[in-house]
C-alpha positions in Angstrom: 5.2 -19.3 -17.4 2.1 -17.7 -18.6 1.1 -14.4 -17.2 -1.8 -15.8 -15.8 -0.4 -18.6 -13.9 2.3 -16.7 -12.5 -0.3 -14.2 -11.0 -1.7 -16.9 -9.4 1.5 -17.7 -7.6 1.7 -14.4 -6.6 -2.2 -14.2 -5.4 -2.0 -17.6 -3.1 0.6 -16.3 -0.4 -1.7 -13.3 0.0 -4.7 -15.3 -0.2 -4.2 -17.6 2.9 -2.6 -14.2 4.3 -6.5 -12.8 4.3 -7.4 -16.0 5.9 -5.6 -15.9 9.3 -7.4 -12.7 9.9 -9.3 -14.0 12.9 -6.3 -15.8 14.6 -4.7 -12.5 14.0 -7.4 -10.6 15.4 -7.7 -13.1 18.2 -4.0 -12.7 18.8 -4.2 -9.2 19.1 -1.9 -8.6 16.2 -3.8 -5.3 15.1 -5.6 -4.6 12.1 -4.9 -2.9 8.9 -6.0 1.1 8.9 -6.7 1.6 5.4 -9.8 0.4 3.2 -9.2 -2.1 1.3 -6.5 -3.7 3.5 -3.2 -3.8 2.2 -3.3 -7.1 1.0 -6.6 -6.3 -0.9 -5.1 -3.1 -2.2 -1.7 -5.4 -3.3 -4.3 -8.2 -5.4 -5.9 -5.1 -6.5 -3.2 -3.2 -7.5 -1.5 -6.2 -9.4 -4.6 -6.8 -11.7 -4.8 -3.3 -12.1 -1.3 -2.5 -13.1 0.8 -6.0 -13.0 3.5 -6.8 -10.6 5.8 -4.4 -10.6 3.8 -1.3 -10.8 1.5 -2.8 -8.5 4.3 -4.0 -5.6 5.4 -0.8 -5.8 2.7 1.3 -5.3 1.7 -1.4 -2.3 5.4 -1.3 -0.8 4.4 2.7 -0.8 1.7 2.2 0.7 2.8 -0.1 3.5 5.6 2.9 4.2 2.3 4.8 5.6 1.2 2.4 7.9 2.5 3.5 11.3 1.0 5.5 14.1 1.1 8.5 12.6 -0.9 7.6 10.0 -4.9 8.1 10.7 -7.4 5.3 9.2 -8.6 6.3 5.7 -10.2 4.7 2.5 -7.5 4.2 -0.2 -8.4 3.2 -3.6 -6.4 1.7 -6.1 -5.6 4.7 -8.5 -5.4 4.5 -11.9 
């Protein structure tokens, strides 16, 4: 499977993840605290750094999303 296609696979499930946003926010299922949101910041970090790199720096990132945690900007790093 080409890089490329198997990217795509990856993006989709995320993709119509992004798109229940309103029935999430209607549901009162809460909001992501960071900026991007973590599924921006996984697509991002994917084309950034590929898969693995980039699941693991989103799986790190997910690790900070509790109450503790205040809202902040979080960038994809290079």
């Amino acid at each position: 499977m080409s890089k490329e296609l198997f990217l795509l696979a990856l993006t989709i499930p995320v993709k119509l993840w992004q798109k229940t946003s309103i029935l999430r926010s209607a549901l009162n299922l809460g909001s992501c605290r960071f900026y991007p949101s973590c599924s921006e910041y996984f697509l991002q970090a994917v084309e950034k750094h590929g898969f693995l790199k980039g699941f693991l720096m989103t799986l790190k990132r997910l690790s900070m999303c509790q109450p503790s945690y205040s809202c902040e900007v979080d960038e994809v790093r290079n």
